[in-house]
N, C-alpha and C positions, 0 to 999 in steps of 0.2 A: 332645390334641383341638384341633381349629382350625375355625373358623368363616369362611364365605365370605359376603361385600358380599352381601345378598336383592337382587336387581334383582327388576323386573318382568317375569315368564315365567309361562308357564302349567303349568309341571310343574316343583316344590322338591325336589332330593334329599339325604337323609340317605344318605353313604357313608361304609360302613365296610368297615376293609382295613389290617392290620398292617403289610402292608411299603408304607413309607414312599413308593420309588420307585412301586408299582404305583397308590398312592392317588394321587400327582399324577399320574401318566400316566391315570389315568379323571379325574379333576378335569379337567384339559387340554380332551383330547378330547370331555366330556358338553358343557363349557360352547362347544363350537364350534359346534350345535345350536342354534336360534333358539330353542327353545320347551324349551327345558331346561335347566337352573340346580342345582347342584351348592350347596343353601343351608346343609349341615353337615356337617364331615366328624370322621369320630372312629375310632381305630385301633385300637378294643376296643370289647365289647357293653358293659362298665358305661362306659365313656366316652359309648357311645351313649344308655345308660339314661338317666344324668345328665341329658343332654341335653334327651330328653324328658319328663322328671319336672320339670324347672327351666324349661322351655320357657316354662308360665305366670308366672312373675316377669321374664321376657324380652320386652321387647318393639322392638319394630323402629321403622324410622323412618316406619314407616306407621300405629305405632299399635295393631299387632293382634299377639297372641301368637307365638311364633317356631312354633310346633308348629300353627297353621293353615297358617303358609308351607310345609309339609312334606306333599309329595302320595308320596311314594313312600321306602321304606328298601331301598337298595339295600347287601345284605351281603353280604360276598364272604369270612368267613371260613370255615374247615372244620366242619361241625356237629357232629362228633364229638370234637373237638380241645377241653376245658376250657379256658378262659381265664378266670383271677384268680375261681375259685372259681365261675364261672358258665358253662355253654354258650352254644354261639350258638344250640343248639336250645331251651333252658331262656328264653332273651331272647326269642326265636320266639314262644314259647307267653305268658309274660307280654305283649307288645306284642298278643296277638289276646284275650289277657282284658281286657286295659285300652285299648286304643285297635283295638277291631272292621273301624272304617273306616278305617284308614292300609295297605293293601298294603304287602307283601315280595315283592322279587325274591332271587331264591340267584344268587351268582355262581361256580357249585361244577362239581367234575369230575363225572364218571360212576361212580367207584370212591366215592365219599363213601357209607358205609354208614346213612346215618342220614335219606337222602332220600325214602325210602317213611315214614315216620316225620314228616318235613317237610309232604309233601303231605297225610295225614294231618289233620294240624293247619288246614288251609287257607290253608296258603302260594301263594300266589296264579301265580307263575311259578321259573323255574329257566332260567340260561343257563351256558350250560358255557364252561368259561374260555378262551381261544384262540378262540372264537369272533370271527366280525370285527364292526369295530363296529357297520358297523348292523343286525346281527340282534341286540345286546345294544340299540340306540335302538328296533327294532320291538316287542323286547319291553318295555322301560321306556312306551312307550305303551300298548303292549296291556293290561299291568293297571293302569295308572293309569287306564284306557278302562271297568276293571272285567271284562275277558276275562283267561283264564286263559293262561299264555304258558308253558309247559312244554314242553322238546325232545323232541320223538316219541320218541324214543330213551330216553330216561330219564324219559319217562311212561309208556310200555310197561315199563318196569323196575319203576319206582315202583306201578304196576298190580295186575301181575301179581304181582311181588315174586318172584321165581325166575327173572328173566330171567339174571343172572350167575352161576345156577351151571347153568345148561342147554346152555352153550358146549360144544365137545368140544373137542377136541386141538389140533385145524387153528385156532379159532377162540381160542381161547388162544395159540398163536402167534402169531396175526397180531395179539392186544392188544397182546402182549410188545414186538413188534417195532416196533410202530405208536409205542408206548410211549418205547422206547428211540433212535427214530427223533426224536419231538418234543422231548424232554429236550434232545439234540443240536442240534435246530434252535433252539432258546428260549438257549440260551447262545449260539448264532452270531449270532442278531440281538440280546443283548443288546452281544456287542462290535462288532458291525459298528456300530451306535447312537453307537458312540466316536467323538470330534472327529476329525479328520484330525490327525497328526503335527504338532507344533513342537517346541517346549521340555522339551514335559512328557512324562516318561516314562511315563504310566500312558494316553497316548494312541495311537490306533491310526496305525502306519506304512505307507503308502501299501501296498509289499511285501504286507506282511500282509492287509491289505485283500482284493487282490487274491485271497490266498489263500482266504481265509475266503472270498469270494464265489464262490470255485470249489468250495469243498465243501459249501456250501448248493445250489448247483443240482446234486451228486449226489444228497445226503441227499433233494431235493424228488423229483427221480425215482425214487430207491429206495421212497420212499413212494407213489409213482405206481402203480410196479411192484408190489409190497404189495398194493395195494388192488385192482389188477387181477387179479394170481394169485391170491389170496385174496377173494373179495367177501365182507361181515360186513354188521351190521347199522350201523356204524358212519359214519356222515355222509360225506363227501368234503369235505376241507376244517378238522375238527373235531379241535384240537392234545386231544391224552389226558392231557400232563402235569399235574399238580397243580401246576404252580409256575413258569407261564409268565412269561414276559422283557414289560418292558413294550412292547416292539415289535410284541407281537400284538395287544396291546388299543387302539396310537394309530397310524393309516394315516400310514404310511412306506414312499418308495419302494425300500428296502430290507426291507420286512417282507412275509409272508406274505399270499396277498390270497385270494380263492375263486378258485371256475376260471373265473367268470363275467369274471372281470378280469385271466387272464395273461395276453393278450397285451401288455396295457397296463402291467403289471408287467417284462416283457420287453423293452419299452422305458425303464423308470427303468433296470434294472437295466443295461442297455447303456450309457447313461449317465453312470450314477454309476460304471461301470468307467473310463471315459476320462476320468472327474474325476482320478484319480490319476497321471496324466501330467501333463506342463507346461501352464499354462496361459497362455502369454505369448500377446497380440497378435501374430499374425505378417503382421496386414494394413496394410496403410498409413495407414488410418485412425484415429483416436482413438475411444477409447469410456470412458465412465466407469468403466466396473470395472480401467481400469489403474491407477488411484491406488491400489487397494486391493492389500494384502498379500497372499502365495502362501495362508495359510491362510483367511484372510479371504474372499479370491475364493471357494474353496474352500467355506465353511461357509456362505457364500450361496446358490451353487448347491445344495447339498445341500437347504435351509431351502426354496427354490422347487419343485425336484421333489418336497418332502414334500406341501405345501402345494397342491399340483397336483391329487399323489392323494388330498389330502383333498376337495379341488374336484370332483373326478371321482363321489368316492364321495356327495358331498352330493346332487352332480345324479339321481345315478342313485336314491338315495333318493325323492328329491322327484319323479320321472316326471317331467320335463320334458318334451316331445315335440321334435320337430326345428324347428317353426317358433317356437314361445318361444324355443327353445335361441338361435337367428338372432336373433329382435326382442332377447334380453336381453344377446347377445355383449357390447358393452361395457362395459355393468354388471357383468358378469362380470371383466371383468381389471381393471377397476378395483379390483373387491373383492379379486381376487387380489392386486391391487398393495398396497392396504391392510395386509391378514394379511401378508402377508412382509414388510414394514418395518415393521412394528409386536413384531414379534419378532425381528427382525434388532436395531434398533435399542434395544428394549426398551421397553415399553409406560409406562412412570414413567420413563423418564432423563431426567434434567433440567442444564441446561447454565447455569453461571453469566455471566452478562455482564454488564457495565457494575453490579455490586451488585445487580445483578438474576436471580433464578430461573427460568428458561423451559424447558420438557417440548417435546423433539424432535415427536413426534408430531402432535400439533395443529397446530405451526406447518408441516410437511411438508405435512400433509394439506391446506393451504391450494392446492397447486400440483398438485390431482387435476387439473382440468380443462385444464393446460398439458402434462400428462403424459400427459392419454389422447389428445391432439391431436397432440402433436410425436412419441411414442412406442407406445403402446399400439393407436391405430385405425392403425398402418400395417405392425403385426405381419402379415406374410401367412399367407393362408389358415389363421386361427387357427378360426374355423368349421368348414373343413372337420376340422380336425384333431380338434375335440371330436366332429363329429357322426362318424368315423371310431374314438373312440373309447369313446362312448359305445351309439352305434346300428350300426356298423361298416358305416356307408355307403362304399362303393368310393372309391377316391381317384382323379380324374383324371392319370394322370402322362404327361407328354409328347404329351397330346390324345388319349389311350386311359383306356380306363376298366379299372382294376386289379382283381381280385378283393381281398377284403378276407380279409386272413390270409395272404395272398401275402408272400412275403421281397422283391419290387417295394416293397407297398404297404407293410409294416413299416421298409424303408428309409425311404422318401421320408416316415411317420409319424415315425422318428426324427430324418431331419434339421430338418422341422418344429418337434418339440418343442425338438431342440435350440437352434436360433435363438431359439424362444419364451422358454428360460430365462435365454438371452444379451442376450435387450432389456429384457429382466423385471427383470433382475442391474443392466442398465443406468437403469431407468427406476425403481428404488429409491435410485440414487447420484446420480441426478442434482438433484435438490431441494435434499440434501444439501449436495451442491461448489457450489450457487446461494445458501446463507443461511448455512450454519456450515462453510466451507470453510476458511476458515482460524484456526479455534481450536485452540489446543494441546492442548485434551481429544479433539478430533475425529482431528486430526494423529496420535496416539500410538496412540491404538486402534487405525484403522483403516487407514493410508496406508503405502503401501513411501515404504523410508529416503529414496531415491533422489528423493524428490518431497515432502520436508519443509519444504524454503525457501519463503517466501512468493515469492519469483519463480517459482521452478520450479512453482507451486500454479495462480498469474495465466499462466503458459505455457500450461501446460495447460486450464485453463478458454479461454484464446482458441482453442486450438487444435479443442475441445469447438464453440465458437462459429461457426467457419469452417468445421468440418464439416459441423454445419446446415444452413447459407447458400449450401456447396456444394452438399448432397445434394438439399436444398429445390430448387432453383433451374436445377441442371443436371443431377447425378445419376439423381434420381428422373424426372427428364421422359424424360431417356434409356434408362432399364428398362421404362418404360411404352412408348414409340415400338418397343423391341426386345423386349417382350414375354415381360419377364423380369422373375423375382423375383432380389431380391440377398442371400443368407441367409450367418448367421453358424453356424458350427459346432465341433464339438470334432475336432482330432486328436490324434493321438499326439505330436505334436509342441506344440501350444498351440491358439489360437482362429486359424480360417483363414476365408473366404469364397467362396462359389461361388454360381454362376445358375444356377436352373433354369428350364424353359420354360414361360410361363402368359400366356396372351391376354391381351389386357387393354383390348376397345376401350370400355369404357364411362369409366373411367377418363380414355382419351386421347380420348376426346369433352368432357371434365369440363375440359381443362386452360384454363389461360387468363393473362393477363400474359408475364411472363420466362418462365416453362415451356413456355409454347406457341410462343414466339421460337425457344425452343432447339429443339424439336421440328422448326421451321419452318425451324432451320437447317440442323439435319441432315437434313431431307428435300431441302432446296436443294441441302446438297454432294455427296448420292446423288446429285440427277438430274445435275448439273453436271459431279462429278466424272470419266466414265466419256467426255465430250465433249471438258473441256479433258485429257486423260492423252489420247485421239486425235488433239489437233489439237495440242496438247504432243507427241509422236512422231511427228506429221507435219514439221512442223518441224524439228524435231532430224536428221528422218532429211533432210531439205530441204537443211539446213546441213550435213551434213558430207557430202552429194554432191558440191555447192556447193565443200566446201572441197580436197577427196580428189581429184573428176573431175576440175573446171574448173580453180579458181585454183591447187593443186597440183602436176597435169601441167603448166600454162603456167608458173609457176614450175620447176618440172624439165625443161621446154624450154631457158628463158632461161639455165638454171644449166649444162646441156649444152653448149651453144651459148658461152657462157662460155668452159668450160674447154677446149672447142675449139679457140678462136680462141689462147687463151694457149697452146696449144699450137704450133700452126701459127705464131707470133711464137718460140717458144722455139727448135722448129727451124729455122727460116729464120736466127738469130743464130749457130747455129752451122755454117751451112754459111759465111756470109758473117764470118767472123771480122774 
């Protein structure tokens, strides 16, 4: 049993859940929720009894018993399954004779025999396992709300009570298969969940990756198929196994989403495929994630497209509409930026210097507002991209308006995204290589060999620096004047860069200083250039008439004439001997 820091939230929960992984991957993911707090967890009902029976000689740093912090017991074991001499149904029934008012949620399959028995008792809801997470968030609200949060599906079971054996032939096949289907899929996203390949044998090899992501998009279509040859009473969406992988319960852009969200799963999943190629710079440019190692790059990007689709799924939670969505844009990637170097770099690391202790984070988090200025507010069209994938508003591409679902507008959403997770990658390293670039604990962890030396470190950072200065100054005036975005992408080969085509006259109304020169110049050398290359080939052609008609024939006169006369001298000497 282990206890979690009570913050300040308005909904405490007790979870319980024997396997160890499944318990932190809900811990994880409950505490990403503003209004949800994960205040005890315990991996057995007398672990959880304990809890509650000691609760009163507990108290917190507020002063009030541990068991008022506790608005919800969220149980996720089997109710028919004994454990150490007690049920989870047995613990059910004591928690509703001694504590009336504390709700239970069941975190249980459909095949659990013992759930008409559960409701019975007045267990308050039931979320089936594989479910995504925020049908298990809508229901942790709903009965903490005091509404009953039961899946149609297994409250019509629980009901009637002969829902499962009413099935016939056809409908028992399609459990089987559905069955045998999720099994499959819960073990592919448990090893797809594996670090990318280095050292360590027990990690996944790019190769394999590969593989594994190609037979998950069978397995999701054979279940597609399933469900459409077969219609049941069975949800669309809802994993059947009893002993899902923690990839179903924490939003991963490798993990299973509803239907409401694959097209946007479609693009991680595109993605994270071209993550397993090279990812060498192949632009001329500098960027900050060259310092970092092949696996390292690697588990960045992975950690941002996670964090993305957790972003996505929060918004979509929350209703946002499309004009909040706009007013809140950089409060958004800020907080994105936040969450992925806080888990990148680990939320407690602490770096020794000078005898002194100092926690990365804090001190990172100082250079938000240099980060959303030089980096984050110049992400292009990072708006349209959310309101494309959350409201799937059409994408403008090349001054036509796309249908949205289109393999046009899916393209141009992925190289979006892409770029997104490459400035993102960038604007988490770069705070970084500005305060603890050159520490030997920083060095080792995270830097290829090849940029170890504290020269090679100060190279780099100037060259990070001139980059800027360029892109600041001339670069950027010049994609505004040419009405172009300049995006960063994945190929098969490493990170490459291309323009695509977007107006931009508000922008190049905005410029002003050296940007506006530059603009001013290259508008000068349009109109200039196209007069002097006319009167430059007027010229030219001037002079070599000049040189060809005039002074060359009279020159090849003279020279005629020449060897004429030396002629006419050679034979007259030999007549006159």
């Amino acid at each position: 049993m282990a206890e979690t820091p009570i913050l300040d939230r308005s909904i405490h929960i007790l979870t319980i859940e024997s396997d160890p992984v499944i318990l932190s991957g809900l811990v994880t993911c409950l505490n990403r929720f503003p209004d949800l707090q994960v205040s005890a967890e315990a991996e057995n009902v007398a672990s959880a009894w304990q809890i509650l029976t000691n609760s009163g000689a507990e108290i917190d740093s507020l002063s009030k018993p541990l068991l008022w912090r506790i608005d919800l017991i969220l149980l996720g074991l089997p109710l028919h399954h004994p454990l150490k001499d007690r049920s989870s149904l047995e613990f059910c029934q004591q928690v509703k004779t001694q504590y009336p008012n504390l709700p239970i949620l069941l975190l249980s399959s459909p095949q659990d025999r013992d759930l008409t028995t559960a409701f019975q008792l007045g267990i308050e809801g039931c979320c089936l396992r594989g479910s995504s997470i925020l049908d298990l968030v809508a229901g942790i609200r709903a009965v903490v709300a005091g509404e009953g949060s039961w899946v149609p599906t297994v409250l019509a079971q629980v009901t009637v009570g002969t829902a499962t054996q009413q099935g016939n032939l056809i409908d028992r096949l399609r459990l089987a298969s559905l069955q045998q289907i999720d099994t499959t899929l819960a073990r592919l996203n448990t090893n797809l969940n594996l670090p990318v390949a280095s050292n360590r044998e027990e990690r996944l090899s790019g190769l394999n990756r590969l593989i594994l992501t190609g037979r998950k998009r069978e397995l999701t279509t054979a279940r597609w198929l399933v469900q459409q040859l077969f219609p049941g009473t069975t949800p669309t969406g809802s994993h059947l196994d009893a002993s899902p992988s923690i990839s179903q319960l924490v939003p991963s852009p490798l993990a299973e989403s509803s239907q409401s969200n694959f097209q946007a799963q479609t693009l991680f999943e595109r993605i994270a495929a071209k993550l397993q190629s090279g990812l060498t710079n192949l632009t001329p440019i500098a960027l900050e994630i060259d310092i970092l190692r092949q696996e390292k790059k690697q588990e960045l990007f992975y950690l941002i497209l996670k964090q993305f689709e957790g972003l996505l799924n929060e918004l979509r939670f929350s209703q946002v509409t499309i004009e909040q969505l706009s007013a809140k844009q950089q409060t958004i990637l800020i907080d994105l930026w936040a969450s992925i170097l806080t888990d990148f770099f680990g939320r407690y690391h602490t770096l020794s210097i000078d005898s002194s202790h100092i926690e990365i984070i804090p001190v990172i988090l100082q250079d938000a507002a240099t980060i959303q200025t030089e980096i984050l507010a110049k992400i292009p069209q990072s708006t349209e991209l959310l309101n494309y994938l959350l409201f799937k508003v059409p994408l403008a591409i090349d001054n036509t308006v796309s249908d949205a679902g289109s393999q046009t507008s899916e393209d141009r959403a992925c190289i979006l995204l892409e770029n997104l997770t490459i400035q993102m990658a960038n604007a988490v390293m770069q705070p970084l290589l500005n305060r603890f670039g050159n520490l030997e604990s920083i060095k080792s962890r995270f830097y290829d060999r090849s940029l170890l030396s504290s020269r090679e470190i100060e190279r780099f950072r100037n060259d990070l620096s001139w980059r800027y200065r360029i892109d600041r100054y001339i670069g950027e005036p010049q994609a505004i004047f040419d009405s172009k975005y300049r995006l960063f992408i994945f190929t098969a080969y490493g990170i490459d860069r291309i323009a695509i085509y977007a107006p931009r006259p508000q922008e190049l109304s905005q410029l002003a200083g050296i940007p506006l020169v530059v603009t001013l110049a290259l508008e000068t050398r349009d109109a200039l250039s196209p007069r002097l290359k006319m009167a430059t080939t007027f010229i030219g052609s001037s002079i070599v008439y000049l040189l060809t008609e005039i002074i060359g024939r009279g020159i090849g006169l003279i020279g005629r004439g020449v060897i004429k006369g030396i002629g006419n001298i050679w034979q007259e000497s030999k007549r006159n001997p």
